[in-house]
N, C-alpha and C positions, 0 to 999 in steps of 0.2 A: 241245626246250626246254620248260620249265615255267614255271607259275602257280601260285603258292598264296593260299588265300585263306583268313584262322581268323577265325571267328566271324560268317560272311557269312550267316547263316536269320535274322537280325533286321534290323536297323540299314542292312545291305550287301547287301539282298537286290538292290534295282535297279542296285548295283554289278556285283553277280555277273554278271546277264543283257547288261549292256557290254558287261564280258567277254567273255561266250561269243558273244556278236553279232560283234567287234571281232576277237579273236584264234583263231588255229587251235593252240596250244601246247596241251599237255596241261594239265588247270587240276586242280587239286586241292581239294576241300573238306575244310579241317580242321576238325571239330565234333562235338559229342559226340551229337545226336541227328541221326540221318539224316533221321527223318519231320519235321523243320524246312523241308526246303526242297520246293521244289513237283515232281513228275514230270518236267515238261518240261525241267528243267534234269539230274535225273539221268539221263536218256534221251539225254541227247548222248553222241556218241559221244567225247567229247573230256574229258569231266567225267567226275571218279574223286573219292569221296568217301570219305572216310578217320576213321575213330574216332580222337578225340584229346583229351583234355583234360588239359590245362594246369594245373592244381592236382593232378594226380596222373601225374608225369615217369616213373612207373615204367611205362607207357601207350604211353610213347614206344617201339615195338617198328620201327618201319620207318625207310625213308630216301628222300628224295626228292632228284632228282638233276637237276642242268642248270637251273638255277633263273633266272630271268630277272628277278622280278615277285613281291613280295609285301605282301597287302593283309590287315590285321589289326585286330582289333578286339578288343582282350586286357584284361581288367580288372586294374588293380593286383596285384589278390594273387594273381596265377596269372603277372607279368609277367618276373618273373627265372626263372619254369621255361618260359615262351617263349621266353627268349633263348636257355637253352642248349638246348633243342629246335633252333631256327636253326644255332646254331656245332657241332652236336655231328652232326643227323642231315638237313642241307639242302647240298650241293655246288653254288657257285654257277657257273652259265654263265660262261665267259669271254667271250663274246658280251656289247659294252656297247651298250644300249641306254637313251634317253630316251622314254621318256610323257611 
Protein backbone atom coordinates (compact mmCIF):
# COMPACT_ATOMS: atom_id res chain seq x y z
CA UNK A 1 0.00 0.00 0.00
CA UNK A 2 0.91 3.61 -0.47
CA UNK A 3 1.02 7.27 0.70
CA UNK A 4 1.29 10.08 -1.24
CA UNK A 5 1.98 13.26 -0.07
CA UNK A 6 2.28 16.80 -2.82
CA UNK A 7 3.75 19.67 -1.68
CA UNK A 8 4.96 18.39 1.96
CA UNK A 9 9.17 20.46 1.94
CA UNK A 10 7.03 23.41 3.34
CA UNK A 11 3.99 23.79 5.24
CA UNK A 12 3.79 19.58 5.89
CA UNK A 13 7.06 19.10 6.64
CA UNK A 14 6.24 17.78 10.46
CA UNK A 15 3.33 16.17 8.73
CA UNK A 16 5.67 14.14 6.61
CA UNK A 17 7.83 12.88 9.51
CA UNK A 18 4.13 11.52 11.38
CA UNK A 19 4.07 9.76 8.64
CA UNK A 20 7.06 8.11 8.33
CA UNK A 21 7.10 7.66 12.34
CA UNK A 22 3.49 6.18 12.15
CA UNK A 23 3.14 4.13 8.87
CA UNK A 24 5.43 1.30 7.24
CA UNK A 25 3.51 1.80 3.53
CA UNK A 26 5.50 3.11 0.91
CA UNK A 27 5.12 7.05 0.98
CA UNK A 28 5.74 9.03 -1.86
CA UNK A 29 6.98 12.64 -2.04
CA UNK A 30 5.42 14.63 -4.84
CA UNK A 31 7.53 17.87 -5.48
CA UNK A 32 9.34 19.63 -7.69
CA UNK A 33 12.70 20.15 -5.71
CA UNK A 34 14.03 17.18 -4.05
CA UNK A 35 16.72 19.47 -1.96
CA UNK A 36 13.37 20.72 0.01
CA UNK A 37 13.19 18.19 2.15
CA UNK A 38 15.75 17.10 4.94
CA UNK A 39 18.22 13.68 4.52
CA UNK A 40 16.90 11.93 7.05
CA UNK A 41 13.54 11.60 5.56
CA UNK A 42 14.93 10.66 2.00
CA UNK A 43 17.11 8.06 3.70
CA UNK A 44 14.17 5.91 4.70
CA UNK A 45 14.02 3.05 3.36
CA UNK A 46 10.10 3.50 2.78
CA UNK A 47 10.26 7.13 1.15
CA UNK A 48 10.52 7.47 -2.62
CA UNK A 49 10.45 10.91 -3.85
CA UNK A 50 9.15 11.62 -7.13
CA UNK A 51 9.62 14.90 -9.59
CA UNK A 52 6.06 16.33 -10.09
CA UNK A 53 4.72 19.58 -10.76
CA UNK A 54 1.42 20.32 -11.08
CA UNK A 55 1.32 23.50 -13.50
CA UNK A 56 2.99 21.47 -16.07
CA UNK A 57 0.69 17.81 -16.55
CA UNK A 58 2.86 16.90 -19.30
CA UNK A 59 5.33 15.92 -16.13
CA UNK A 60 3.11 13.46 -15.22
CA UNK A 61 5.11 10.37 -16.63
CA UNK A 62 4.58 7.62 -13.95
CA UNK A 63 1.90 5.93 -11.73
CA UNK A 64 1.47 5.26 -8.40
CA UNK A 65 -0.50 2.24 -7.30
CA UNK A 66 -2.32 0.79 -4.14
CA UNK A 67 -2.98 4.09 -2.67
CA UNK A 68 -4.26 4.21 0.69
CA UNK A 69 -3.76 8.03 1.94
CA UNK A 70 -3.28 11.24 0.34
CA UNK A 71 -2.05 14.54 1.79
CA UNK A 72 -1.78 17.56 -0.48
CA UNK A 73 -1.06 20.93 -0.44
CA UNK A 74 -1.90 22.26 -4.06
CA UNK A 75 -2.38 25.92 -4.90
CA UNK A 76 -5.33 26.99 -7.09
CA UNK A 77 -3.81 27.38 -10.26
CA UNK A 78 -1.89 24.01 -10.48
CA UNK A 79 -5.46 22.33 -8.77
CA UNK A 80 -7.56 20.86 -11.77
CA UNK A 81 -4.03 19.48 -13.09
CA UNK A 82 -3.93 17.71 -9.66
CA UNK A 83 -6.96 16.28 -9.89
CA UNK A 84 -6.43 14.69 -13.08
CA UNK A 85 -2.89 13.62 -11.93
CA UNK A 86 -5.12 11.58 -9.12
CA UNK A 87 -7.98 10.11 -11.57
CA UNK A 88 -5.62 9.41 -14.46
CA UNK A 89 -2.27 8.03 -12.86
CA UNK A 90 -3.09 7.03 -8.90
CA UNK A 91 -5.04 3.34 -8.52
CA UNK A 92 -6.72 3.38 -5.45
CA UNK A 93 -6.33 0.45 -2.61
CA UNK A 94 -9.39 -1.38 -2.24
CA UNK A 95 -8.21 -1.71 1.47
CA UNK A 96 -10.73 0.87 3.42
CA UNK A 97 -9.12 2.49 5.86
CA UNK A 98 -9.81 5.55 8.53
CA UNK A 99 -7.16 8.06 9.96
Amino acid sequence: MSIIIVGGSGMLTNTIRWVVDNFNEDIYLLSRNKDSYDSFLLEQSNVHFQHYDYLHPETFDFTINDVTLVISWVHSEGYANHLRFLKEHVSWSKNKHRY
